[in-house]
N, C-alpha and C positions, 0 to 999 in steps of 0.2 A: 495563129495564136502563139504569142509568146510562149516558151515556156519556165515559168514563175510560181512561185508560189506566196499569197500579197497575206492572208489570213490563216491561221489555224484555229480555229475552234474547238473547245471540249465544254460540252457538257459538264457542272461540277455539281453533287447532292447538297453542300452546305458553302455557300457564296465567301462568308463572313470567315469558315476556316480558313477557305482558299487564300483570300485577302491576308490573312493573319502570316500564312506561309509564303506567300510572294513577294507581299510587300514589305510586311514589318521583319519576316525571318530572314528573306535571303537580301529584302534590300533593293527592291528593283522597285523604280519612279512608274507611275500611271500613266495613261495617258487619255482616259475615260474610266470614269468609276460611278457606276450608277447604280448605288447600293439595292440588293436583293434583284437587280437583275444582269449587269453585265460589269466585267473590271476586263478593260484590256491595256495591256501593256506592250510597248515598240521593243522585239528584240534582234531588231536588225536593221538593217537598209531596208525600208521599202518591204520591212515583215512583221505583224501583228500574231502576239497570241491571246484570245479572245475567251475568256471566259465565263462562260452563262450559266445562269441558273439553269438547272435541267428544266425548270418548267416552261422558260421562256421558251430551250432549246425543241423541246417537244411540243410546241404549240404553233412553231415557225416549221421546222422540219420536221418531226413525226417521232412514233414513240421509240426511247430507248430499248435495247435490248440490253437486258440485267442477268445473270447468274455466277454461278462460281466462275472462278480461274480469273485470269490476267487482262486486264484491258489488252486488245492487240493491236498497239501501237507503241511504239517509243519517239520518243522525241531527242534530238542530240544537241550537245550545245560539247564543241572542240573548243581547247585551249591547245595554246603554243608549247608549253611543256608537259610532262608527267608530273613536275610538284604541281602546275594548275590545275592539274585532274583532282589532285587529291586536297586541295586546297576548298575546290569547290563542293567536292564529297563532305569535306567535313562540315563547311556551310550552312549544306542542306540537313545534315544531322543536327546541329547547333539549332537549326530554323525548326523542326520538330518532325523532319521526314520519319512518315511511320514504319519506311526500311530504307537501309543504305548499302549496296552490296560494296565491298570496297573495292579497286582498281588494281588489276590483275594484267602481266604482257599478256595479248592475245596471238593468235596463229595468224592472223592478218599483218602483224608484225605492228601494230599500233599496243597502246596503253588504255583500258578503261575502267569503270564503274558505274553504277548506275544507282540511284534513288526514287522515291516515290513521293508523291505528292499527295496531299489527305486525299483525295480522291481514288490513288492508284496509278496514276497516268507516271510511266514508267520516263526518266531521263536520262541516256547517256549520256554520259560525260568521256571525252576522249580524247589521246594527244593522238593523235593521228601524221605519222612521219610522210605519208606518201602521195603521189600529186595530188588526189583529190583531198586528202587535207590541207592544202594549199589553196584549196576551192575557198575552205571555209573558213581558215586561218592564216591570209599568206604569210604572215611573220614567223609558220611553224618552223621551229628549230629541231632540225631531223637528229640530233642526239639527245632530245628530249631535257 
């Protein structure tokens, strides 16, 4: 088995916000949208992130698990500088993320922040100077 990754799926409680925050806030093109049950959008080579209605998710896969605290997953999306980190921060604010942490140096010697999505579904955002950020950005410019 190769190792890839072709689809990410999340589970979303209201379809039509989600749509409102991906498409119309941050501006990202579809690539299937089939109103109140799935909008998925290409954001990569050969990478799909998929978003379903929780009902359909729960009827194909099984039931959610709901309580307090944090979804625990993040999702990353690297740009090539620290002004794209913060560029895209403010984006997702503009777009109506219901939190936006700003973009802070980290001890891993990268630059990040992170936003939420009306769901919760947490995104880094990161300039990332070191090879593996070259994984995901090769045109990262190592003085940001």
């Amino acid at each position: 088995m190769d190792p890839r990754v072709s689809f990410i799926t999340l589970a979303v409680a209201d379809l039509d916000a989600t749509r409102t925050f991906y498409v119309d806030g941050l501006g990202w093109p579809t690539e299937l949208d089939v109103p109140g049950e799935v909008l998925m959008i290409k954001v990569g080579e050969r990478l799909v992130l998929s978003l379903w209605s929780e009902a359909g998710f729960e009827a194909e896969v099984g039931p959610i698990r709901r309580g307090p605290g944090l979804v625990p997953i993040t999702i990353a999306h690297n740009e090539a500088t620290r002004a794209g980190v913060d560029a895209v921060l403010a984006a997702a604010e503009a777009a109506g993320s219901p939190e936006v942490r700003g973009a802070e140096h980290r001890d891993w010697g990268g630059y990040s922040g992170y936003f939420a999505d009306p769901d919760g579904y947490r995104w880094e955002i990161a300039w990332n100077p070191g090879p593996v950020g070259l994984i995901a950005v090769p045109d990262t410019d190592p003085d940001g």
